[in-house]
C-alpha positions in Angstrom: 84.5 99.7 101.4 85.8 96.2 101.2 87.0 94.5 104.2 90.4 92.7 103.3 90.5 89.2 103.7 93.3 86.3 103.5 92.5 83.7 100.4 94.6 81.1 98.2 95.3 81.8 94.5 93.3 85.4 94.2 95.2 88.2 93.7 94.0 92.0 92.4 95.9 93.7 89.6 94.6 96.9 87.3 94.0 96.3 83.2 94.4 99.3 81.5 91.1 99.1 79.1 91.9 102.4 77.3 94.4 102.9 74.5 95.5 106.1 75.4 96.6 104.8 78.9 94.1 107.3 81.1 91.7 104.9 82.5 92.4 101.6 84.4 90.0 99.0 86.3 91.0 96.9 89.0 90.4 92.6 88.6 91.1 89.9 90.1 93.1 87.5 88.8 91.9 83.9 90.5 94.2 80.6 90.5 92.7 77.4 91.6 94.9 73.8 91.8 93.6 71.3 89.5 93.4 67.3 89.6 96.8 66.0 87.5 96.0 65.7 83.8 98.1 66.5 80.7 96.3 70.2 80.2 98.5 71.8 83.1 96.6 74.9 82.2 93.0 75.9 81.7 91.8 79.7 81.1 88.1 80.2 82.2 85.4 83.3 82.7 84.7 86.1 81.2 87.6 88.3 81.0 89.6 86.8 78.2 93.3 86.3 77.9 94.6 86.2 74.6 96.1 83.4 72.8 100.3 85.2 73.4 99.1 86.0 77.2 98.1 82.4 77.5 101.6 80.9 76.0 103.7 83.4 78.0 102.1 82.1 81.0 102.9 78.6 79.7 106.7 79.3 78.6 107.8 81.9 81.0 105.7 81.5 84.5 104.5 78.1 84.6 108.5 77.0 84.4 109.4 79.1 87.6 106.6 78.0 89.4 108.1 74.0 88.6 111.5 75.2 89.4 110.3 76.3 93.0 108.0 73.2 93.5 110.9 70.9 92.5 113.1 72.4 94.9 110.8 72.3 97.6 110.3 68.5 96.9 106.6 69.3 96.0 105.1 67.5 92.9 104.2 69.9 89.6 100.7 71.3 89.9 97.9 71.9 86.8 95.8 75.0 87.6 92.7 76.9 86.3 93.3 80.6 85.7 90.3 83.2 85.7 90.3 87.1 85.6 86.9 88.7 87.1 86.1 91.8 85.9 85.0 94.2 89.1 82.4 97.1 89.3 83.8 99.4 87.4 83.9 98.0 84.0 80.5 96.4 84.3 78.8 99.5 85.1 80.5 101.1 82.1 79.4 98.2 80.1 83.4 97.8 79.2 85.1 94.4 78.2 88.4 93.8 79.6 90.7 91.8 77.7 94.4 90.5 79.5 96.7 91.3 76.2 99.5 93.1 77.9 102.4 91.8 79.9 101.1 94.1 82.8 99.4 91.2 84.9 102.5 88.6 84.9 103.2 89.7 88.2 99.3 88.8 89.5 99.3 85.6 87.8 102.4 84.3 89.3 102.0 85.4 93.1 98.6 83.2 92.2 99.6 80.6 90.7 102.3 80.5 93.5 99.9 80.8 96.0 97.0 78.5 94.9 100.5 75.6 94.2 101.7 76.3 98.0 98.5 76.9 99.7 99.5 80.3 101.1 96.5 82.6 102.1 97.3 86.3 100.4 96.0 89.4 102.3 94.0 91.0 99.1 94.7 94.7 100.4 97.2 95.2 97.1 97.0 95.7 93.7 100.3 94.2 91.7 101.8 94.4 88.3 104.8 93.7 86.3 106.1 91.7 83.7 108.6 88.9 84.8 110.9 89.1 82.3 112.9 85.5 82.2 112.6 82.5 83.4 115.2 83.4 86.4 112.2 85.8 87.9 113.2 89.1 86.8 110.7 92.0 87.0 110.5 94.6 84.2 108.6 98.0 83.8 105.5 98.1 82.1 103.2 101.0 80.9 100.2 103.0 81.8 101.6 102.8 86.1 99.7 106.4 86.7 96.2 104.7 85.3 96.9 102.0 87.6 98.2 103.8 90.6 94.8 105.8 90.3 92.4 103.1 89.8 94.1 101.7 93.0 93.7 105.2 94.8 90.4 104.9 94.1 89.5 101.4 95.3 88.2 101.8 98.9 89.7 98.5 99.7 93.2 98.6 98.2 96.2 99.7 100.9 99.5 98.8 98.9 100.6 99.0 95.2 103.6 97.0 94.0 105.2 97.4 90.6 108.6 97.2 89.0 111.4 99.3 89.9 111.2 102.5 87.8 114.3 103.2 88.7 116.7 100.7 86.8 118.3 101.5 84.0 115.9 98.5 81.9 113.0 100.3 82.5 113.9 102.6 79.2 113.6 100.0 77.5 110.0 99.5 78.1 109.5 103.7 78.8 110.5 107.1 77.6 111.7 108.7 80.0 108.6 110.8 80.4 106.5 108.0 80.6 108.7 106.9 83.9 108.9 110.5 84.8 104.8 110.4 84.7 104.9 107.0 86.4 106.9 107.9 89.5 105.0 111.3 89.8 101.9 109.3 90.3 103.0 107.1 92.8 104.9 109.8 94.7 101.6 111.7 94.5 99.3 108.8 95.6 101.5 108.1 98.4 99.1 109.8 101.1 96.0 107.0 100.1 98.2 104.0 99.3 101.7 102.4 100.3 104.2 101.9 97.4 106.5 98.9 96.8 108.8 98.5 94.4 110.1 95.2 93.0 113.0 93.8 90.8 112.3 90.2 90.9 110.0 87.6 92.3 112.6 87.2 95.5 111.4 90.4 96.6 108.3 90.0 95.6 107.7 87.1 97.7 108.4 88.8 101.0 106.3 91.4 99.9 103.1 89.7 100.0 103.4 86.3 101.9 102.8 86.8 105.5 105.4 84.5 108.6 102.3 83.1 109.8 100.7 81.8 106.3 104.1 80.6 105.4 104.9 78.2 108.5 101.0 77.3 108.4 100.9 76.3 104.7 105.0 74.4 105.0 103.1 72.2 107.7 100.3 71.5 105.5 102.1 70.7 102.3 104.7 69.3 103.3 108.0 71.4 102.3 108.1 72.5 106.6 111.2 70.6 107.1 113.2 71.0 103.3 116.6 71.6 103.3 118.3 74.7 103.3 119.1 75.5 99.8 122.8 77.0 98.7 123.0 80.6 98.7 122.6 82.3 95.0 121.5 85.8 95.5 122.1 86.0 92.2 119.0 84.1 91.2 115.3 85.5 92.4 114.3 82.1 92.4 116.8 80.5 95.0 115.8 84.2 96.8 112.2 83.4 96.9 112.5 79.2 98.0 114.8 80.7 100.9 112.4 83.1 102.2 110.0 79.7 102.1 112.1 77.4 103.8 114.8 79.5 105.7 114.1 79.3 110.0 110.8 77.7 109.7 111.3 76.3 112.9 111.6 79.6 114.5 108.9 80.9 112.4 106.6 78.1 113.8 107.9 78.5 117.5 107.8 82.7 117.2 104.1 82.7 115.4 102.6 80.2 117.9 104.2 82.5 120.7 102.5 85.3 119.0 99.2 83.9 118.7 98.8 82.9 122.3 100.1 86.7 123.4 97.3 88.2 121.3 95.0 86.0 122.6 94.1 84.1 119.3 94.2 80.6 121.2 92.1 78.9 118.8 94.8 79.6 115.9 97.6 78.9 118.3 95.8 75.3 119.0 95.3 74.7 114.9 98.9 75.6 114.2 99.9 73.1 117.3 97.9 70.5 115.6 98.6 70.9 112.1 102.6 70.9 113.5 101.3 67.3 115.3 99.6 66.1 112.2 103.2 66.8 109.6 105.5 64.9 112.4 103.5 62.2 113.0 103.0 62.1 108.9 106.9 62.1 108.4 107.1 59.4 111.4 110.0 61.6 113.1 110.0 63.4 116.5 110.6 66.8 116.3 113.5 68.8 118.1 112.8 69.1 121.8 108.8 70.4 121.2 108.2 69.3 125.0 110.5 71.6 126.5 109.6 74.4 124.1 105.8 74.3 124.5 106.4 74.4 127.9 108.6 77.5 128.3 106.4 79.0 126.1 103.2 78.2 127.9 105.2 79.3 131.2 106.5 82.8 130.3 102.7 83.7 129.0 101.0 86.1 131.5 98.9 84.4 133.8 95.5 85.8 132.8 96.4 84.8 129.3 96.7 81.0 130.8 94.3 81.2 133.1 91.4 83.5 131.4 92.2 82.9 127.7 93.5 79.0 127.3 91.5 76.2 127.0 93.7 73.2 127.8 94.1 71.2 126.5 95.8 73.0 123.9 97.1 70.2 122.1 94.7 66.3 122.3 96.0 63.8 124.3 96.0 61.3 121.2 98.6 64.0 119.2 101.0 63.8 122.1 101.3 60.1 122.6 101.1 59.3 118.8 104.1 61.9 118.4 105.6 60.5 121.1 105.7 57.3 119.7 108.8 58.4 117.6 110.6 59.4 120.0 114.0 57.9 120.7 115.1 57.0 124.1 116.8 60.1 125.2 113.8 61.9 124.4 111.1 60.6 126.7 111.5 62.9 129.4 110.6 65.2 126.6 107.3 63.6 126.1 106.3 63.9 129.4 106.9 67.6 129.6 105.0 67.7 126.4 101.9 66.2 128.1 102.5 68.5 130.4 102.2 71.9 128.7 99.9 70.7 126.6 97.4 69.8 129.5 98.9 72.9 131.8 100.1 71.2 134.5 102.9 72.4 136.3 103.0 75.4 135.2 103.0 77.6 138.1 105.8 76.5 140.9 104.5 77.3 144.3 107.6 78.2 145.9 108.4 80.5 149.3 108.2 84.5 148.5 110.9 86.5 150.4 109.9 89.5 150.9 130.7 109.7 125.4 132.6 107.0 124.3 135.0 107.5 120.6 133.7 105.1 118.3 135.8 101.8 117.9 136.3 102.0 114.5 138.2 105.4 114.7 141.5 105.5 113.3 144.2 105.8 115.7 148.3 106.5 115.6 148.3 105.6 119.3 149.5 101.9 119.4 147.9 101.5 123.0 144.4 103.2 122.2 144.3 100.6 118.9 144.5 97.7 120.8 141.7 98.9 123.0 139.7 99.6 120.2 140.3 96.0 118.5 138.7 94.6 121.4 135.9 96.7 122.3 134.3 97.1 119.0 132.6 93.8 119.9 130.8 95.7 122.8 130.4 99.0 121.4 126.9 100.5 121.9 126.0 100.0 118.3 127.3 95.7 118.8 125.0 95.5 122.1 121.9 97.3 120.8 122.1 94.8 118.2 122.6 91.8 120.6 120.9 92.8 123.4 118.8 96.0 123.2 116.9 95.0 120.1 115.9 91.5 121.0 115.3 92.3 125.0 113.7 95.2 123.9 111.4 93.4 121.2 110.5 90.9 123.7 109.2 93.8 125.3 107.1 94.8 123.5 105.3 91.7 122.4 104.3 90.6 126.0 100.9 92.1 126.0 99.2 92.5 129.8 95.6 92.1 129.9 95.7 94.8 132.5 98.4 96.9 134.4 97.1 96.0 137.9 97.3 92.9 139.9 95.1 92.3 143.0 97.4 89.9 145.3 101.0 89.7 145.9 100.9 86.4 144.3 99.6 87.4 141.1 102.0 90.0 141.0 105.1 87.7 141.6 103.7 85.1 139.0 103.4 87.7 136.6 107.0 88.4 137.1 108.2 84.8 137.0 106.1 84.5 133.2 107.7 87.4 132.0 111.5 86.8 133.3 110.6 83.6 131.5 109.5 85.0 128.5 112.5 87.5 128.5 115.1 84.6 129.1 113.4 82.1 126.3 113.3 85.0 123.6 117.0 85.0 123.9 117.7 81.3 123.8 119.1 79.7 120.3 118.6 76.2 120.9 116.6 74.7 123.9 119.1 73.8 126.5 119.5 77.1 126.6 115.8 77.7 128.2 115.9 78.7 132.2 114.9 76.1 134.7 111.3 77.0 135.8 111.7 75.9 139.2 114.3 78.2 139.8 112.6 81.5 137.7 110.5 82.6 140.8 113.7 83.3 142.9 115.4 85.0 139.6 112.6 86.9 138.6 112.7 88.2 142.2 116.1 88.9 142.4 116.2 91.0 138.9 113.2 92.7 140.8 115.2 93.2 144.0 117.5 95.1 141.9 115.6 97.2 139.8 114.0 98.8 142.3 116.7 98.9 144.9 116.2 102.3 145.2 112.8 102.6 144.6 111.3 101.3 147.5 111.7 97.7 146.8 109.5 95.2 146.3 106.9 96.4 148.4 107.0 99.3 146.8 106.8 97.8 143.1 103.9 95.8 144.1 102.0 98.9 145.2 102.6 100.4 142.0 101.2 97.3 140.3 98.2 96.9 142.5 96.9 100.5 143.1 98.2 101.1 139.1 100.0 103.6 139.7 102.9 105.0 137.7 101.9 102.6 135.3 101.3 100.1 137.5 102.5 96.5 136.5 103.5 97.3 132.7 105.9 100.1 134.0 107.3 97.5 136.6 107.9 95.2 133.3 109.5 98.4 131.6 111.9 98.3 134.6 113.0 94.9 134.9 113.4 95.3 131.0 115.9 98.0 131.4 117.8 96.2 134.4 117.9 92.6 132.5 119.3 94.2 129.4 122.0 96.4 132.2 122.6 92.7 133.5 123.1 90.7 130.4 125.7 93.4 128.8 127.6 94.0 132.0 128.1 89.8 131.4 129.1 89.8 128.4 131.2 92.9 128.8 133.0 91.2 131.6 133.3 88.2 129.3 134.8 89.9 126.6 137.0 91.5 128.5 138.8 88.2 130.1 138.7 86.8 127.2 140.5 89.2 125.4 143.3 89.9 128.2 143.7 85.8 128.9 144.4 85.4 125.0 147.0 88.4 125.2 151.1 88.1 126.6 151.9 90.5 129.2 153.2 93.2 127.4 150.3 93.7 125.4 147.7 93.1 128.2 149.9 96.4 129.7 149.0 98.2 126.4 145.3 97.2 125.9 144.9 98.8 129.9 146.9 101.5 129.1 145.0 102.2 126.5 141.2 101.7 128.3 142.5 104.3 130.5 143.2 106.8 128.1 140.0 106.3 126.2 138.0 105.9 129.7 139.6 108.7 131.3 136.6 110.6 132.1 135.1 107.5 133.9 137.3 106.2 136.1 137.7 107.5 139.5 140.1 110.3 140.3 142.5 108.6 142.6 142.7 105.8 139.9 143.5 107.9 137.3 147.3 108.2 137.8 148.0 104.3 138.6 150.3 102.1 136.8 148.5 100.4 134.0 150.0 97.2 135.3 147.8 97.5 138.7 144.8 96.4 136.2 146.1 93.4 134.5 144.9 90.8 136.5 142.3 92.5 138.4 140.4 94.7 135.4 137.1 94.7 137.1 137.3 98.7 137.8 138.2 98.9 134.1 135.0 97.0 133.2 132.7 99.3 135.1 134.4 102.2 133.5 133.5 101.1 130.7 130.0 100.4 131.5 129.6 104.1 132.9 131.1 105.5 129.2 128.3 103.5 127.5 125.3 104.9 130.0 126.4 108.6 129.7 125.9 107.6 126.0 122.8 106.4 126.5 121.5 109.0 129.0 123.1 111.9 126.3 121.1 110.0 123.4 118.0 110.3 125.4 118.2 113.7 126.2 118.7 114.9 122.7 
């Protein structure tokens, strides 16, 4: 079986080598970047490409390739286009000739990624005709071939082809020739994953990776290219958005990524390479000091201690980087030497030991106002703030092991990851936590958390003996009673907000109606009180409210 690698320009497709559609073969189809001349393309090797194949490629790929290269401020690009016939037609002694608009879709992601640089994970096989110069994917014939010569391919995970499910397909199939096609990839489903595609837009995100993306925008040059007007109308402004959109997070959330896993080595090329583009474009970038430093901080200790080899970026990078920095940005610079070198990282500081959905219709004038308000903080709204990114942040802070051996280790461990959970949630840097003051936080949230569970002693028996867990189910807990924090905030928040911006008489009526929806939750002697009693002091209303939403959740996770 092959082993799937990551290469520029080389992407399998299946040739269909058989007129009557029943046997397939998979090749390669290989793009290499040539030196400017006036031939911007040359066909080579042994598989041919025949002379209409060869002018489509000219007049109907080539073009969208220039359009996306344009708008990403890159120069055109003159390439060399090859086909390798594989194992199975040589053995058969079978010549495979590219006549058929079946391998547009190969040649393109090729050509696209041999003129961007992007590495492509070769575990798929794609096909599809792009059908104008806009990027729209059509059907093509002979799929079930192809979906079984992919089935068959010990190295081939993912088969992507044109939607068989628009109405153009019948223009290119019966409809038993569909009916056959989707039969064969619903059967082949079990061996391979299917993806269908409609344009190059969606094709894009199918088979560039985050990582290759932000490493190869930092390489060529299109990192920092202006975010381009929306037209989802047009696959091609589709697929430069998915290139240029958040690249600066991408960067900042791969390099994260790499030094949680453990890949340091990448995360220290990606540093550099991000180095090597600023200092090229002679600007300083956006606060990198600050960032590099939170994220070094909030990285479990082993990782840092174990797993990093400072420094992670050379002492040459910083200072010529920091050479373009403007005034108000040396500080920066500093704590940029600093992460990079890990120094003053760890701060040695004294240890002390069922709720009706919003949206629901309502005659009741009082319960409507209510429900205008709180459909900002409705379960669904705060899994989507909170719970999904807390709960992702979670999950991507990997422990080397679930024990800790000293009380120390244990409350650095803590401080990384309160760190880690407070950065994943900041937009912009100046929203990052002061490190110096995360040890007393971090110990605080766990102070909380396990109130009544012991307390801290108690948690750091569990993390030393591993126990229960040990240390990750400690993380599980502070994870639960950070998210409980940061939505009983905002809750609160909303809720002042809301009243302040309201006249009396209609502050009467939005309490008036929390207590009929919150009935069940509020306390029994409470129940009977004059909505104006809450006005200006709502706080009991608040927790009310806070209780509806945790029966939810505790009913949600016992069904």
């Amino acid at each position: 079986m092959a082993v799937n690698t990551q290469i520029v320009g080389r992407v399998n497709t299946a040739l269909v080598f058989r007129d009557d559609n029943q046997r397939a073969v998979i090749s390669v189809i290989i793009v290499r970047r040539r030196k400017p001349s006036r031939r911007r393309l040359r066909f080579l090797g042994t598989v041919e490409f025949s002379k209409s194949i060869k002018g489509h490629i000219k007049n109907a790929i080539l073009p969208i390739i220039d359009s996306i290269l344009r708008q990403l401020e890159l120069p055109k690009r003159n390439f060399e286009i090859s086909a390798v016939n594989l194992g199975a037609a040589s053995a058969l002694d079978i010549g495979v000739k590219v006549s058929g608009l079946s391998a547009d879709v190969p040649v393109f992601v090729a050509m696209l990624s041999a003129a961007l640089q992007i590495p492509i994970i070769n575990d798929f096989v794609a096909t599809g005709h792009i059908a104008s110069i806009e990027g729209d994917i059509s059907a093509v014939k002979g799929i079930p071939a192809k979906v079984e010569a992919a089935k068959n391919d010990g190295s081939i995970k993912r088969f992507i082809y044109p939607d068989l499910e628009k109405d153009e397909s019948l223009k290119v199939l019966s409809i038993n020739q569909r009916d056959r096609s989707i039969d064969a990839i619903m059967a082949a489903r079990e061996s391979i994953h299917a993806s269908a595609v409609s344009d190059i837009g969606q094709l894009t995100r199918q088979v560039f990776t985050e990582e290759n993306i932000v490493l190869a925008s930092l390489k060529e040059g299109f990192f920092r290219v202006a975010k381009k007007p929306n037209r989802p109308d047009r696959p091609i402004q589709e697929a430069i958005s998915f290139l240029i959109n958040d690249n600066e997070k991408r960067f900042w959330d791969t390099l994260q990524q790499y030094f949680l896993v453990g890949k340091c080595g990448k995360g220290k090329e990606l540093l550099r390479v991000f180095a090597d583009f600023y200092i090229d474009q002679q600007v300083y970038p956006a606060t990198p000091g600050a960032r590099l430093f939170h994220l070094v901080c909030s990285l479990p200790p082993a990782i840092r201690q174990l797993k990093m080899d400072f420094p992670i970026l050379d002492t040459e990078l910083c200072f010529k980087l920091s050479w373009f920095a403007r005034k108000n940005e040396h500080e920066d610079t500093l704590r940029l030497l600093d992460a990079a070198h890990g120094k003053n990282i760890a701060q040695k500081t004294e240890i002390f030991s069922v709720e009706e959905h919003p949206e629901t219709k309502t005659a009741d004038p009082d319960c409507r106002v209510f429900d205008t308000v709180t459909v900002q903080i409705s379960q669904q709204a705060l899994t989507q703030k909170f719970g999904i990114p807390i709960d992702s942040a979670r999950g991507s802070y990997i422990l080397s092991s679930s024990t800790v051996k000293t009380y120390e280790e244990f409350i650095d461990t803590l401080q990384a990851f309160y760190l880690h959970l407070k950065n994943c949630l900041a937009s912009n840097p100046a929203e990052f936590s002061d490190v110096m003051k995360a040890r007393s936080e971090a110990i605080a949230l766990l102070e909380k958390a396990f109130y009544d569970k012991g307390g801290d002693q108690a948690a750091f028996a569990r993390a030393r003996d591993g126990t229960e867990g040990g240390m990750r189910s400690i993380l599980d807990t502070l994870t639960e009673q950070y998210k409980a924090e940061k939505q009983g905030i905002y809750i609160q928040r909303v809720f002042k907000d809301a009243i302040n911006s309201m006249e009396w008489d209609e502050r009467v009526r939005f309490i008036r109606g929390a207590m009929k929806r919150l009935e069940l939750f509020l306390p029994k002697e409470l129940k009977d009180e004059p909505p104006e009693r809450f006005v200006r002091s709502y706080e009991t209303i608040v927790r009310a409210y806070v209780s509806s939403l945790d029966k939810v959740k505790q009913l949600l996770r016992s069904m």
